[in-house]
N, C-alpha and C positions, 0 to 999 in steps of 0.2 A: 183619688189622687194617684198619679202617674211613678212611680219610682222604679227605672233601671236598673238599681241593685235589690230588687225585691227580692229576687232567688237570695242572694249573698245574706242577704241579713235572715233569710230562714237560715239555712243552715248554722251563721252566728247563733241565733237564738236556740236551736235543738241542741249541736252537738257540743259546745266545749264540756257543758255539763256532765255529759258522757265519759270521762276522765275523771271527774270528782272520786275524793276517795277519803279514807279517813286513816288520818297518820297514826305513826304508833305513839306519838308524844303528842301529847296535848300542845305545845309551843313551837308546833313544827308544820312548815305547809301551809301557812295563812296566809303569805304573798301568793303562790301557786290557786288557791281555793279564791280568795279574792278576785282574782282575775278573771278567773273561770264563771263567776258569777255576774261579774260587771258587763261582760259580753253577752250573757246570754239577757239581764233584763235591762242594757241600755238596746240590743237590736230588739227586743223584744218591744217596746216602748215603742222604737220607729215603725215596727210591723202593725200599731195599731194605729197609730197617728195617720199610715197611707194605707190601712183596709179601707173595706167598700162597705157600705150599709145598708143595712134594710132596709125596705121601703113602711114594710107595712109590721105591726105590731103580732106579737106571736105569746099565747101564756105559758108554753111550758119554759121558753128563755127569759122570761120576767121573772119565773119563780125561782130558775136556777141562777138566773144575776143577781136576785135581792139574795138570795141567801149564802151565796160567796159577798158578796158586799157587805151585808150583815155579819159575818164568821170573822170577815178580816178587820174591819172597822170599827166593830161595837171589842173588838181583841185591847183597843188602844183604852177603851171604858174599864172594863177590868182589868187593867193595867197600873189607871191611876190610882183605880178603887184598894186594891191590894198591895200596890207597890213590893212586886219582885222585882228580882234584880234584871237591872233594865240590858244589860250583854245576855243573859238567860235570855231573856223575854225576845230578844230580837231573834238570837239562832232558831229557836223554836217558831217563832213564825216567820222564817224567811221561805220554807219550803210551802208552808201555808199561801205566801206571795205571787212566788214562783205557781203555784197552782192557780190561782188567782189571772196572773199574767198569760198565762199559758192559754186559760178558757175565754179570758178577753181576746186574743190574735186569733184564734180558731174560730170563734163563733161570729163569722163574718161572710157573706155571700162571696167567695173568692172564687175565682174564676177557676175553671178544672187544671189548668195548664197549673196553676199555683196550689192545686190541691195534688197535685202529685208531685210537687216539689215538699209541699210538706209532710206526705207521706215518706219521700223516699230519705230525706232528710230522718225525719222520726224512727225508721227501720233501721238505718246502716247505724243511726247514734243509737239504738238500743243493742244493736250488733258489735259495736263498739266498745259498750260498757259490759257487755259479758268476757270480750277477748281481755278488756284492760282489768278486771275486778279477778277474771279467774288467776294472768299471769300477775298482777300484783301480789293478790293473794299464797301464790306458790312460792314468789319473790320473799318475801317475807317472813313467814311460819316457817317452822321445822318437822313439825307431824301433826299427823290428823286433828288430834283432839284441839289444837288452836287454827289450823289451814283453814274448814270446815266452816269458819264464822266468819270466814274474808275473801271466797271466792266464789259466792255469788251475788249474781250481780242485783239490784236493786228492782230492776224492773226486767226481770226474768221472766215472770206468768207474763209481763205485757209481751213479751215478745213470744211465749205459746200461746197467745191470744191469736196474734196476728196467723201465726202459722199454720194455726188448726182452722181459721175462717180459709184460709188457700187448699190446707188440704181436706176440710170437712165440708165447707159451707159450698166455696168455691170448687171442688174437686180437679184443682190443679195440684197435681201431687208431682212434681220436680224432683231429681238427685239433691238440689242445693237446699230446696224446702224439707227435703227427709233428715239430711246430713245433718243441716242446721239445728232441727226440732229433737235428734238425736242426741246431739252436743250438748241440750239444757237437758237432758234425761239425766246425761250422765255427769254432771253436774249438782244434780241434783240426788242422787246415789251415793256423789264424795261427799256433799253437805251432812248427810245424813240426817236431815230433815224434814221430819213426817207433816209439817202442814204445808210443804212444795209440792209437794206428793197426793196430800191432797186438794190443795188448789188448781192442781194440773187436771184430777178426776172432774171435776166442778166446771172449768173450762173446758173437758170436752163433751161432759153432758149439756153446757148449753148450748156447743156449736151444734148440736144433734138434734137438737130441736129446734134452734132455729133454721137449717136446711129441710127438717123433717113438715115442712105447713100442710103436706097431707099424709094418711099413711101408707101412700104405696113410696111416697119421697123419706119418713120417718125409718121406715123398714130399711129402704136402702142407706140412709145415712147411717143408723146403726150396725147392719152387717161391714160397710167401711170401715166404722169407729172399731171396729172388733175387730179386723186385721191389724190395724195399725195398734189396738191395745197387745195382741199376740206378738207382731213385730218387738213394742218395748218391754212387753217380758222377757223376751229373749234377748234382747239387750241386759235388761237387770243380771240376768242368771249369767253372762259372758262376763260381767262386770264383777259378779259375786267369787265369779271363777279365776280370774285375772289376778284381782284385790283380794282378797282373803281376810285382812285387815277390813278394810270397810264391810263387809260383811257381817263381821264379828262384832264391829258397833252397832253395825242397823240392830241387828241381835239383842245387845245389851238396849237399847234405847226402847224397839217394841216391847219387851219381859223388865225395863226398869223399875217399873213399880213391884214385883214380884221381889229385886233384890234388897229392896226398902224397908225398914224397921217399921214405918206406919202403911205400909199395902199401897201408897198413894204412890203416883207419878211424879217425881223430886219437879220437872218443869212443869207441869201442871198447875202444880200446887205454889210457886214463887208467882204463878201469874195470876192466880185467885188474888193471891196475899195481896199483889198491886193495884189490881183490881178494887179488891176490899176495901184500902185505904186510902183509895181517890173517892170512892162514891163515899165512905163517910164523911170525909172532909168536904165532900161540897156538899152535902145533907145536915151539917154541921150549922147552919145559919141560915135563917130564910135569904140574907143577902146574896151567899156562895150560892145557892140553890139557883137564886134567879139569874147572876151576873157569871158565877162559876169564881174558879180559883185563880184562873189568867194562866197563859202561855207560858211554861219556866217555872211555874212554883213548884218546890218540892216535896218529894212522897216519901211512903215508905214501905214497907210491908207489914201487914196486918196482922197484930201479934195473936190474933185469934188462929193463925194457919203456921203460927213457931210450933207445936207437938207435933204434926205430919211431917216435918223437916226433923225428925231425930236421927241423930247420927250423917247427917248431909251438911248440916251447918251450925258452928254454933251460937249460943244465945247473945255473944257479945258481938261476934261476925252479922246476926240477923238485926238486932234496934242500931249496927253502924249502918245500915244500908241507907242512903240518901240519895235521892236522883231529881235531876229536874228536865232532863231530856222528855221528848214526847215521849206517851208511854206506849205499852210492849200491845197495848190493846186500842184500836181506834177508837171502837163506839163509847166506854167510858170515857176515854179520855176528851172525848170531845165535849161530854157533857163535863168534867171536871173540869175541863180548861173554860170552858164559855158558857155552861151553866144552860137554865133551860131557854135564854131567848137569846145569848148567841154559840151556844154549842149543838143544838139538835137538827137545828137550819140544814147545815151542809150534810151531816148525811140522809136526810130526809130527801131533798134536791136531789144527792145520785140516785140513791133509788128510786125514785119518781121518777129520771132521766131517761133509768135503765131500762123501768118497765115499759114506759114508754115506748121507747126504742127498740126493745125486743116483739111487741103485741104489734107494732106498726110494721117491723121490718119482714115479720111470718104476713102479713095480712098484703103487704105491696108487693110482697116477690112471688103471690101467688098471683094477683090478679094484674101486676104490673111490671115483669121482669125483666124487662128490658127498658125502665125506668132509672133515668141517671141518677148518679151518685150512691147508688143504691150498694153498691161493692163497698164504695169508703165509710158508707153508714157504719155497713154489718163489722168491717173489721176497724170503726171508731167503738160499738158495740164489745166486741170482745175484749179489746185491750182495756175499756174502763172495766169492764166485768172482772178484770185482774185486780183492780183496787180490791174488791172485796173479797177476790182469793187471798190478797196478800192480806188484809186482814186479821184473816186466822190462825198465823204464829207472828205478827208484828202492825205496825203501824206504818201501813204506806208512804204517808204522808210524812213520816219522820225525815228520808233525804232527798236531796234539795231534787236531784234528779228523775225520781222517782213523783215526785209532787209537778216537776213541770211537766213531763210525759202525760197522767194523767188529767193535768188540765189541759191540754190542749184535745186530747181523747172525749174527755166533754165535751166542750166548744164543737168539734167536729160532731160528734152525736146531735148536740142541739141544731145547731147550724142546719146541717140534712134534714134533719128530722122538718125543721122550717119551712126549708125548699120544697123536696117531696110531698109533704101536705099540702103546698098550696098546687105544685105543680097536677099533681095526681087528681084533686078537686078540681083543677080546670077542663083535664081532658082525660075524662074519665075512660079504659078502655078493657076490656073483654076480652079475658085470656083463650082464644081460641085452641082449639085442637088439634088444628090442622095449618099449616104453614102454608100459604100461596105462593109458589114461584114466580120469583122476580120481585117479590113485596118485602121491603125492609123497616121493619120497626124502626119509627121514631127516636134517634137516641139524641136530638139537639133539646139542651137544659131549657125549659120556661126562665125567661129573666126576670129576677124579680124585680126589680124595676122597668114598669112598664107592659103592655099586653106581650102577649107572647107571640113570638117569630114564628113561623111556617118552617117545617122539617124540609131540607135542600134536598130537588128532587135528583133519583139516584137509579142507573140503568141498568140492568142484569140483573143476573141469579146471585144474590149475595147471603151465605150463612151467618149467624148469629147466637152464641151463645147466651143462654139466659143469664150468664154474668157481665156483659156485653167487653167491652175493649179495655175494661180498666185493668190491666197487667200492674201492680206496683213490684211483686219480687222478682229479680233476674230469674232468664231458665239456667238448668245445667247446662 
């Protein structure tokens, strides 16, 4: 199905989200957030109504659509079954939705020209939400200790995802690609924290390996990765020397358990406690167990980790603590909310996607590198590999924008992953050694609907990099 405003409505659907933010009063900004959300899943809806479709049947996108369809659908069964509060129960799954919608538009045989609308769309709206999340957050706070929890942006690692597949995978190393990947560094310095930090380590150990598929390619990604790890050191230590304050907290936050009455790390230990008291509570009843607790029910901290907390909080501050937001940890909570047949679905799916995605994408870029789509794979690749960085001090999937990024970062993994396996199966080819002058690698997509078209023949000496023509970041 033909639509003229097809560009317009990507854009509708990636960027208003991008703006999203969270007020400082609870009763404030709900026309503004409303808005923002109506736009991105009514263009969202028209983007899927005029995608193009598959022709022929694929199982790794069967396993990852039953189990988003499962996560979001069987959400409304545990819902009835428990009856939380049904305004709880929607916030909490709207981000869930939004992911949902995001990996339905994405995972669609879309023409290239529309896949670099949706790339460049997905990059400037994650460029977006770092300029708007950092100045909001300045806007707003008065010093560190509250600034820190509001000026980063939500899908941060997604965007050192992308930037480390240009300058790791891709070795396009740009002024604006340095500058930019510099700016979440130090962002990530004022937050002052440590699981950005290591989520960032984690996303460039994979970009390292997936550039590295032999070891004379491994060796060289790594001696790169090592400049550019020295380069952000010495950014840290200019940053240490500048701020003297944020230094002083990194300080206190690494040595925090040292200054602690019980030896324990005071955030450590609150995310046990949350922890603790979702997995009892859905071990609590063979019912919870099977269906979970549902989207929005509320926790609390588990009074078995109130003595590590001495002197940080007390006894009557710890049994008030009530929450029903998604919690601070994905993987329980997924089991807590959806229990074991619709909560384990969805992260089993991404990792399944991933590994996919990564064992395929080391294995076509040796022996097929100048095979399309192959660039949007690797950095649909990284950016989801950001879910499970951000993971490790939070729940991705908690805002709304962060949750549609990611599913469309699916959708695009599956989608290629589709294409490429059947393309590559059809015309299998043999990475030569040697380059013949005047011979140009094939770069026109196999259609998937229908045999495949003959490559347009092409005259002279024509160069080729093994990344082929797909440029999505501006140069400097």
């Amino acid at each position: 199905m033909r639509n003229k405003y097809t560009t317009l409505w990507i854009w509708l659907f990636l960027c208003p989200l991008a703006l999203d933010y969270k007020s400082a009063e609870a009763s404030s900004g709900h026309a503004a957030q409303f808005l923002l959300a109506a736009l991105a899943i009514g263009s969202g809806l028209i983007l899927v109504l005029i995608a193009p479709r598959f022709g022929r049947p694929s199982a790794l996108r069967a396993i990852v659509t039953a189990a988003l369809l499962l996560t979001v659908l069987g959400s409304f069964f545990t819902q009835l079954l428990q009856g939380n509060d049904f305004g709880n129960y929607l916030r909490v799954l709207l981000p869930f939705v939004l992911f949902l919608l995001g990996y339905l538009v994405a995972c669609h045989p879309w023409r290239k020209e529309r896949l670099k609308h949706f790339e460049k769309a997905m990059f400037w709206a994650m460029v977006m939400s770092l300029i708007f999340s950092f100045v909001y957050g300045m806007a707003i706070s008065t010093d560190l200790d509250t600034v820190r929890f509001r000026i980063v942006s939500v899908t941060l690692l997604g965007l050192q995802g992308v930037l480390l597949h240009e300058m790791v995978v891709a070795r396009r190393v740009t002024k604006f690609t340095m500058l930019l990947f510099l700016c979440t560094v130090v962002i990530e310095l004022l937050s002052v924290t440590r699981s950005l930090i290591v989520g960032t380590l984690l996303l460039f150990v994979l970009a390292v390996w997936m550039s590295g598929y032999s070891a004379r390619h491994l060796l060289r990604a790594v001696v790169r990765s090592v400049v550019l790890v020295a380069l952000l050191g010495g950014v840290a230590v200019s940053a240490a020397a500048i701020f003297p304050e944020v230094a002083e907290h990194w300080t206190q936050r690494v040595f925090a358990s040292k200054e602690t009455t019980s030896g324990r790390d005071p955030t450590t230990i609150t995310r046990l406690a949350e922890m603790k008291d979702q997995y009892d509570q859905v071990v609590s009843s063979p019912t919870s167990l099977l269906a979970g607790k549902g989207f929005g029910h509320f926790y609390h901290y588990s009074p078995d980790y109130l003595p590590y907390l001495a002197g940080q909080i007390s006894r009557k501050d710890f049994f008030a603590i009530k929450e029903w937001a998604a919690g601070h940890n994905f993987w329980v909570y997924q089991l807590f909310a959806g229990g074991l047949i619709f909560g384990i679905g969805l992260p089993v799916a991404v990792l399944y996607a991933l590994y996919c995605g990564v064992a395929a994408f080391r294995s076509w870029r040796r022996i097929r590198p100048d095979a399309p789509y192959l660039p949007i794979m690797g950095r649909a690749i990284l950016l989801l590999a950001a879910l499970l960085a951000t993971s490790i001090g939070g729940n991705p999937l908690g805002p709304r924008f962060s949750g549609l990024v990611f599913g469309v970062a699916l959708g695009l993994l599956v989608s290629m992953y589709s294409r490429l396996s059947l393309s590559i199966k059809r015309q299998p080819v043999k990475r030569s050694r040697r380059r013949t002058a005047g011979v140009v690698p094939s770069l026109t997509p196999t259609p998937v609907l229908g045999p495949p078209r003959p490559a347009p023949r092409l005259v002279g000496h024509v160069t080729h990099s093994a990344e082929g023509d797909d440029h999505m970041l501006p140069s400097a």
